[in-house]
N, C-alpha and C positions, 0 to 999 in steps of 0.2 A: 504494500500500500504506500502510495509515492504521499508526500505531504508540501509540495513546491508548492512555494505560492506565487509564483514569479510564469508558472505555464499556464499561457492561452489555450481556453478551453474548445473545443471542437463545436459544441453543442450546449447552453444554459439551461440548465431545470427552473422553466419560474411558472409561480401558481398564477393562479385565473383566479382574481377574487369573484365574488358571488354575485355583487352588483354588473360584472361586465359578459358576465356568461351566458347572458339571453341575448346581450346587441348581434347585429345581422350586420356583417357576414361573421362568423365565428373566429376565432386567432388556430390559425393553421400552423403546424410545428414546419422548421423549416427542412429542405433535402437535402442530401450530403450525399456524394458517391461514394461506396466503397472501396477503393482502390487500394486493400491494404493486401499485406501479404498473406501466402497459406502456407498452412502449418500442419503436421499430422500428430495425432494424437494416440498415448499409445494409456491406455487402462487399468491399473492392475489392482488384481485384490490384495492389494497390500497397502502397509502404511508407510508408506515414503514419504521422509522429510525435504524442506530444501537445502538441508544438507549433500556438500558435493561427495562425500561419503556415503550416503546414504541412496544417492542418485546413482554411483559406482554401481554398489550392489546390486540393486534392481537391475540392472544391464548385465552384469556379470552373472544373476538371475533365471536372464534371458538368454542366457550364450555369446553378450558383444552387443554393442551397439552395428556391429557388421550386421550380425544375425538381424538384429532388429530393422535395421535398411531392409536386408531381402526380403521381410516378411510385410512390408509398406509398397513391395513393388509388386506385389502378386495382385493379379485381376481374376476376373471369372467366379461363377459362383462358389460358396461358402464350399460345397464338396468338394471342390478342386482344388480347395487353395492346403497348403502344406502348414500352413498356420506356425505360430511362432512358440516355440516350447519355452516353457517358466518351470525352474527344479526349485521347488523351498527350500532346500538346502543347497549348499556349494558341491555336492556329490563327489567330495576326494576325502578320504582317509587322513589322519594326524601324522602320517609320513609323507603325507604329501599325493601320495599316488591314488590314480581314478577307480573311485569306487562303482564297479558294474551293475550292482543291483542294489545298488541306494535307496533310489525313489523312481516313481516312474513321472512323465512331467503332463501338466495341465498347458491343453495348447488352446493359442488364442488367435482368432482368424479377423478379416476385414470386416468391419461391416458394410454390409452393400446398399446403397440408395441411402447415405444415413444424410438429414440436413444437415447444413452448413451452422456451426457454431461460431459467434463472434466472441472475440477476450475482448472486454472494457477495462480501462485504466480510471480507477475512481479516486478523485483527489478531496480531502476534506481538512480541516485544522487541523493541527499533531493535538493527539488525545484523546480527538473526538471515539473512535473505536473501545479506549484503554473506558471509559468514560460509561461505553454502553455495552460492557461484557463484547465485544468483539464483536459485536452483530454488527454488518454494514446495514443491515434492513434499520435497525434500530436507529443507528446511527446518522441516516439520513434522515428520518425522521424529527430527530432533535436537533437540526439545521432549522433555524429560524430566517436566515440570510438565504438565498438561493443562490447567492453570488460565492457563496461558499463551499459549493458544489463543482465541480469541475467531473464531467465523463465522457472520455476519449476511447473511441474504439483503438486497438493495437492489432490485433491479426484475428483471420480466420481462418477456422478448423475444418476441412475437408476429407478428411482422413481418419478413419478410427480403428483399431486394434482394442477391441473385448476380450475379457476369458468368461467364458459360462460354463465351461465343465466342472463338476465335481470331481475335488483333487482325490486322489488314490491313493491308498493306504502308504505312510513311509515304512520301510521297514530300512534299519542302521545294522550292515552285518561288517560291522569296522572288525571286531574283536570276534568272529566266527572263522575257525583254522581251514573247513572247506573253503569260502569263499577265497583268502587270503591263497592259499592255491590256485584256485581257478586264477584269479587275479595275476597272482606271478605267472603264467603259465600263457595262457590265454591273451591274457589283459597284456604283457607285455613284447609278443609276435616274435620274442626271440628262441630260437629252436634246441639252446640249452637247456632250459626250462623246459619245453614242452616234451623233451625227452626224459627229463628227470621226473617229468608227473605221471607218461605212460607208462615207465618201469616202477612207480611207487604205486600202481595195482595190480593188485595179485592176480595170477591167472587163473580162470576157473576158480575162481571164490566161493566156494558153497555157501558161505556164513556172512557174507558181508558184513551185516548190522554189529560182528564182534566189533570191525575195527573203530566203530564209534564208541564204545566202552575204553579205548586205548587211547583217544585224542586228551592233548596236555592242552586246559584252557586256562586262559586268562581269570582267575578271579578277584584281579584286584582291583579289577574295572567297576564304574558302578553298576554299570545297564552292561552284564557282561555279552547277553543278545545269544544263548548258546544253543538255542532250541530251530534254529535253522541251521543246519547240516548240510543241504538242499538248498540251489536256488530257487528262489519264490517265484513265484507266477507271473507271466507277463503283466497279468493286469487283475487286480483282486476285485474291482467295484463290476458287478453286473453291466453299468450303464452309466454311458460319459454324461448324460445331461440327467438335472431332476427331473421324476416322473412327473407326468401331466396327470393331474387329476380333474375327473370329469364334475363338472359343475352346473351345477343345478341353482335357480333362481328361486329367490326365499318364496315358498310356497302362500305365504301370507301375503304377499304384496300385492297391491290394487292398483290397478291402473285408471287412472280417470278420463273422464273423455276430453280432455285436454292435452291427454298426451304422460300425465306427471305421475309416476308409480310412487307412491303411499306405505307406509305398513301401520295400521291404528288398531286400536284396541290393546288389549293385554293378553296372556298364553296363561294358559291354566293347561292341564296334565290330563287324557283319559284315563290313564291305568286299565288299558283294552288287555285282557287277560289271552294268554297264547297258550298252545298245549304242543311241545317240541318233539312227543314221541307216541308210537303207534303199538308199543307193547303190552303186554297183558296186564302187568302191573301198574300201568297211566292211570289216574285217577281224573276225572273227568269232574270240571268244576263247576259246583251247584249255585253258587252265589260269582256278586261281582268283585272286585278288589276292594281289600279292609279300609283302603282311605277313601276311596270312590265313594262307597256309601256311607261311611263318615260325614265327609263334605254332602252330598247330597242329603241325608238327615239335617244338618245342621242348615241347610238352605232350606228345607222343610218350616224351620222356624223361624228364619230370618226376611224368607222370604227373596234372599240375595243371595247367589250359588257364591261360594268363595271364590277369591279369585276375580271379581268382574265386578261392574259399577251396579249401581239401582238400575241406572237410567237403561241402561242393556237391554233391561226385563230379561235376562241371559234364564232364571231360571224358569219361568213363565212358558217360555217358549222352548223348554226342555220337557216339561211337565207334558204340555199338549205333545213333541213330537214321542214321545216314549207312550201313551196312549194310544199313536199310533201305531208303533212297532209292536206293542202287544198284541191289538188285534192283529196283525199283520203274521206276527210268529206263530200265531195260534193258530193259523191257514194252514200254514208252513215254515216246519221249524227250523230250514237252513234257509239263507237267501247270498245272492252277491250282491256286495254294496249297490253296483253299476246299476242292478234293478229298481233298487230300492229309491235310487237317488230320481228317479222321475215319479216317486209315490210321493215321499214325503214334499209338502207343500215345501217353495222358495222361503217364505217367510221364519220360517223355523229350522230350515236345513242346517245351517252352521251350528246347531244341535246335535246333530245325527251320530257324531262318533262316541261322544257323553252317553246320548242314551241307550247305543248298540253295546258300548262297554257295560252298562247298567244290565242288560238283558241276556246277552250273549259272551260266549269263547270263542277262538280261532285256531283252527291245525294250522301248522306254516308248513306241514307235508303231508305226502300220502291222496289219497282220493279226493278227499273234500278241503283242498287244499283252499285258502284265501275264501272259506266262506264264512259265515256269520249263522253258530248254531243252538240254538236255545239250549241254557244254562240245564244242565241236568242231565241233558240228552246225550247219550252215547249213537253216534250214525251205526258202529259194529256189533249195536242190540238185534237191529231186524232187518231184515230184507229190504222191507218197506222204504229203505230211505237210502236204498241204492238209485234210487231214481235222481237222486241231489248231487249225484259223484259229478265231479266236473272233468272238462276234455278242452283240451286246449287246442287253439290250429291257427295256422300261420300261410299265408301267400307269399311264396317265391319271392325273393327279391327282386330276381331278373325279370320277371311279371310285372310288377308294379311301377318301372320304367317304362312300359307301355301305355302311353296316352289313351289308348283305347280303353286298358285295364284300371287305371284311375279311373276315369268316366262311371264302372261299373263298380266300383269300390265306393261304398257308399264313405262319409265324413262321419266320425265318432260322433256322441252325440254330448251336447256341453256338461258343463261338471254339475250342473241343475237344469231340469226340464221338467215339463207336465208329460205322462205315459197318456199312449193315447186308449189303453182300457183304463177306466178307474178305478183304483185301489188294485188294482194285479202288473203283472210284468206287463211293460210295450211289445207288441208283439214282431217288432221289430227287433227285439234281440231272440226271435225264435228262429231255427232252423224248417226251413217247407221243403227245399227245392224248387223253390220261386221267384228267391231275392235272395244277396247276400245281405246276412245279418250284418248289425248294428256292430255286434258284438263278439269278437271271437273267442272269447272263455265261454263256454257252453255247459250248463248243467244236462244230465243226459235227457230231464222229461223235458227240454225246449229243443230235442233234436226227433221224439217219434213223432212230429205232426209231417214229415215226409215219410211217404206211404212204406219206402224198401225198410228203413229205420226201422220204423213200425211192425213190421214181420220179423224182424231180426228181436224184435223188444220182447215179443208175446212170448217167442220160442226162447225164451232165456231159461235154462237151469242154473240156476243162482248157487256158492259155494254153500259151505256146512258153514264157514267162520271168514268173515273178512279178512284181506291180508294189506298192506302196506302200498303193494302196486297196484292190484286190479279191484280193490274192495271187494265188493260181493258177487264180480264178475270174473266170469272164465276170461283168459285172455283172447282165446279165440271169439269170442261174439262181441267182447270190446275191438278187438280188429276189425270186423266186420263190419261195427259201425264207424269206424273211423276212416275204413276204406271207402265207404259210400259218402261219404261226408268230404274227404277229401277228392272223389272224383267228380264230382257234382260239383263244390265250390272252384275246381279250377276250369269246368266249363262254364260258369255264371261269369267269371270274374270278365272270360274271354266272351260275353256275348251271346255263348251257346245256352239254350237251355233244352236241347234235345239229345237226350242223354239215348248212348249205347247200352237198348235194353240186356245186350248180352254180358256187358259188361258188370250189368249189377245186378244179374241173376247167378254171374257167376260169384260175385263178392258177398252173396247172398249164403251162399251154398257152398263156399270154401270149410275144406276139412281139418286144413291145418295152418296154425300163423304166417307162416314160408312157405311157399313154394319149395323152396330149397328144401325141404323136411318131408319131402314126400315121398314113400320109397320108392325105389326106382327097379324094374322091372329088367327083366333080363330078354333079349332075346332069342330065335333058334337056335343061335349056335351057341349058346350059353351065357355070349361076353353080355355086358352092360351096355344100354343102350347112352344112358344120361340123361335120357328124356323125361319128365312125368310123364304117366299115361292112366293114371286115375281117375285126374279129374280137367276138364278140358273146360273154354271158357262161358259154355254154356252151361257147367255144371252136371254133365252128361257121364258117363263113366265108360270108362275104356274103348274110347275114341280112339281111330285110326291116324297116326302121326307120323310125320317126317320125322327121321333120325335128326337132323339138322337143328341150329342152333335153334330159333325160338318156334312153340308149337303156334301156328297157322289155325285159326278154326275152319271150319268150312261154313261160316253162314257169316253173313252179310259182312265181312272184314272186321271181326272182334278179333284183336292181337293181345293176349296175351303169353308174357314172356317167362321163362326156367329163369330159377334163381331169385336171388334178393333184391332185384331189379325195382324198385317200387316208383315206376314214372308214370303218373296219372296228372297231365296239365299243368307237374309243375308244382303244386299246392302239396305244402309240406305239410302232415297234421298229426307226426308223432311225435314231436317235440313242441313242448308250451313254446306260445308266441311272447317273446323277452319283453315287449310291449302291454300285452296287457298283464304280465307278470308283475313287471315293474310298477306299473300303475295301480294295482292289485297292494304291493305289497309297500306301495308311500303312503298306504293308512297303519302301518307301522309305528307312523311316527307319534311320539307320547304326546307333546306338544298341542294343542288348538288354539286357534286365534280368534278370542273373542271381542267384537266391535265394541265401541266406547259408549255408544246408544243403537238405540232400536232402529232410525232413520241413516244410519252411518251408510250403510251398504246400495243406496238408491240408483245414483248414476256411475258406478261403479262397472268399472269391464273387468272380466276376469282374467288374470292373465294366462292363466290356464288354457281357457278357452282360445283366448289369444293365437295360441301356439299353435294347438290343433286345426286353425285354418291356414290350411300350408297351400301355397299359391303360388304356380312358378310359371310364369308371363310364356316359355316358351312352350310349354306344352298344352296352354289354358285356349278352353274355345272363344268362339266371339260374345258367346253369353254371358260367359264364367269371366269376360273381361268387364263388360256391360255390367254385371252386378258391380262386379268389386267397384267400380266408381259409383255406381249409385248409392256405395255407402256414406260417401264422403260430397256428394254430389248428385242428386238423386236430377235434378232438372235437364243439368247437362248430359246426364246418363239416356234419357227417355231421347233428347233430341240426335242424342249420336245413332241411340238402333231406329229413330224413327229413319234418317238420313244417308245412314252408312248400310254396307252390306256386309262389310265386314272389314277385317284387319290382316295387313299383313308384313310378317316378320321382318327385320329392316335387312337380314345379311339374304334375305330372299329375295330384295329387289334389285 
């Protein structure tokens, strides 16, 4: 910090008193070209003084100020550049000589497109800093004079050298007798040495590990380091850069229709009680959590749930939604939230995990996984409530890049809605074979209202005892329905809704999970053929086939293939869909956000909702354009589709 007072200043900081700040025209700062020099700048996670000693280091650090030039001349992107190595230590030995497995170094590359930094030269009275704890911020502040100010640009920064790697373990094998070998030997490229290291191993050594019991160490070192014997690992850390952790947006936040995300009210806890295993000895919980009905008694007489204002009426609007879910569970004792959430009215929803905690438990595994099951209720009592097991299914990724196949993929439905039965599921999260559902977590009685379903359902022999995987289902007729469900939903998705009858009379009438498991039949001359010939794809039994790779039906071109081949449209639907897993299992969280009053939540957008309208201009029709501005614009919307015929992509003109 220069303190001349004798240097003309580039540029004067003076204020704008209050009375001149409305005249017309305004006082404009004046323009200066910058014609100064450029300079490169080099980073380091270290604390370097302006000591020339201390600047030494850091270079010597770096391998030279040489080093550091060639690593300021590399261009091309970050993967191509050789980047400039930094050793935290000086990497030689107390005799002087270079130690080969010191450390390994953090290397530090260009940055590319970085903007241009200016260095100012700020000149103030000597003291002023000593005066204000060394803040220059502060420090201009308590300038009273403007004329006391002086800021002079000096150069700028075009050039940068970062490190972002994570440094790598050191390990110091100064005073370890292997290394100190390798090092003479190796480390010094002269061939007296490296003849005296080859004949100081014994040949055919059956025992080696004795001669470590025979090495003379150093102990009168402090860190005598004797437990690498061995050189260490090129590189100990998994990974040069910190992981990236996936981030999610605080679930509470409100966005206004202004544009300004919010987070109001206060968090209060459900105490949603879990049940983490499916063994004989689980006890299966009859009541809600010991504080939960605590606090809920106590809001009994207070009339104010704890935790939340009056104004809230937070318990008011608990009281009516748990009313509902009573009769609601009394219908039916499991439900998924997703359902539920277009029963319970808007006005009370931000209640719902309160009083599902109040009423119900959840498996985090097994059949009835992520469902919501009246307090008391064992699902592994009766048969009866194999109909609630749920099935997960999922759409092809490479599918859903298909403009056609979005078009037929219906939009989730928001995080509150009205069902369009009253008081029951939308029938919109049911499976027909008519429409793709809402919803792809599927409880199994919202999948027989399609007819093949349906006959697979009736003919069910149900297990002696529920198990972990299939509940109170054979595996085979949960295949069955998962095969139809999956063949079906990836001709919906694609437009088709004229299903190959053969195809799901044969999935109808499949014997075994696999194909692959089907015995295989021998031919005349004894050998094996490979083929299945049990069961063909109408279902039929010991059909005439080609030896040849996949059997051929003979009616209307039904292919079905040998093996574990499972390609039906594409539509994956043996593994849960990670999406509505996910979404499933964010009511996990302890956490609720209760509004500060009853009116808080009115012009409110959710951001949730938010999200799930995903909108991507190149693949969107003319319609799907036409809406989206009539949200923000509903006048100019009407005159565009009255006028226009449509739109077209600009890299298409």
């Amino acid at each position: 910090m220069s303190t001349d007072s004798t240097e003309e200043p580039l540029a004067t900081l003076s204020a704008i008193s209050d009375s001149t700040a409305d005249q017309t025209p305004p006082v404009i700062a004046d323009e200066y070209t910058l014609d100064l020099p450029r300079i490169p700048s080099l980073e380091l996670p270290l604390n370097v003084s302006t000591k020339h000693s201390s600047i030494r280091k850091a270079m010597k650090m770096c391998g030279g100020i040489e080093k550091v030039k060639e690593a300021f001349k590399e261009h091309g992107p970050i993967e191509s550049q050789n980047g400039l190595e930094l050793y935290l230590n000086d990497g030689y030995d107390r005799d002087g000589s270079k130690n080969y497995f010191n450390e390994h170094p953090i290397i530090g590359k260009r940055v590319p497109f970085r903007d241009e930094s200016v260095i100012l030269k700020v000149t103030m009275p000597k003291g002023t800093l000593a005066k204000n704890n060394n803040s220059v911020k502060c420090s201009i502040s308590s300038l009273k004079d403007s004329n006391e100010l002086r800021v002079t640009p000096v150069t700028i920064v075009d050039n940068t050298i970062k490190f972002r790697e994570m440094s790598d373990f050191q390990i110091k094998l100064d005073n370890v007798p292997s290394a100190k070998e390798f090092e003479s030997s190796f480390g010094s490229l002269k061939w007296d040495n490296f003849k005296s290291f080859v004949n100081s191993v014994p040949d055919n050594d059956s025992q080696p590990q004795e001669n470590i019991a025979n090495l003379i160490l150093d102990r009168s070192v402090i860190i005598p380091g004797t437990d690498f014997q061995l050189p260490p690992p090129p590189k100990l850390s998994m990974v040069g850069f910190p992981l990236l952790y996936k981030y999610k947006a605080n679930p509470f936040a409100k966005k206004k229709k202004n544009g300004v995300t919010e987070v109001k009210g206060t968090y209060i806890k459900n105490y949603q009680l879990f049940v983490h295993d499916l063994s004989d000895k689980t006890v299966i919980p009859f009541q809600a959590h010991e504080q939960l009905l605590e606090d809920f008694e106590a809001a009994k007489k207070t009339k104010v749930y704890p935790g939340t204002k009056r104004d809230s009426k937070f318990y008011q609007s608990l009281e009516e939604c748990l009313q509902i879910l009573k009769e609601l569970f009394a219908k039916r004792p499991i439900w998924v939230k997703r359902h539920l959430d277009g029963i319970v009215p808007k006005k009370v929803h931000h209640t719902i995990k309160i009083a599902l905690a109040l009423i119900s438990y959840r498996f985090t595994m097994g059949p009835w996984r992520n469902t919501y099951i009246k307090f008391g209720l064992d699902p592994r009592s009766s048969v009866k409530y194999a109909q609630y097991q749920t099935e997960y299914f999922k759409i092809e990724r490479k599918l859903l890049s298909s403009p056609l196949v979005k078009k037929n993929v219906p939009k989730p439905p928001p995080l509150v809605f009205e069902s369009n039965t009253p008081g029951d599921i939308d029938d919109r999260f049911k499976f027909d074979g008519k429409r793709v559902p809402w919803y792809l977590m599927l409880q199994i009685d919202l999948l027989v209202g399609e007819p093949n379903i349906a006959e697979v359902f009736n003919n069910v022999q149900y297990l002696d005892k529920a198990n972990e995987l299939t509940g109170w289902f054979k595996e085979l007729d949960l295949v069955k329905m998962r095969r139809i469900v999956k063949y079906e939903l990836g001709c919906m998705v694609q437009g088709n809704y004229e299903y190959n009858k053969y195809k799901l009379k044969y999935y109808k009438t499949m014997l075994f999970v696999k194909e692959s498991m089907v015995p295989e039949s021998k031919n005349a001359e004894g050998g094996n053929t490979g083929v299945n010939t049990n069961t063909d794809a109408d279902g039929d039994i010991n059909m005439d086939v080609s030896t040849e790779g996949p059997l051929k039906a003979a009616t209307e071109g039904a292919d079905i293939t040998t093996g574990d081949d499972d390609d039906d449209n594409e539509a994956i639907t043996e593994g849960p869909d990670d999406a509505a897993l996910e979404n499933e299992e964010m009511d996990t969280d302890l956490n609720l956000n209760v509004p500060a009053s009853i009116d808080e939540e009115g012009d409110d957008v959710d951001a949730d909702e938010e999200e799930q309208d995903s909108f991507d201009i190149k693949t969107a029709s003319f319609q799907d354009i036409i809406d989206r501005i009539a949200r923000l614009d509903p006048k100019t919307a009407e005159t565009m589709k009255r006028e226009l015929k449509g739109f077209a992509n600009e890299v298409n003109l």
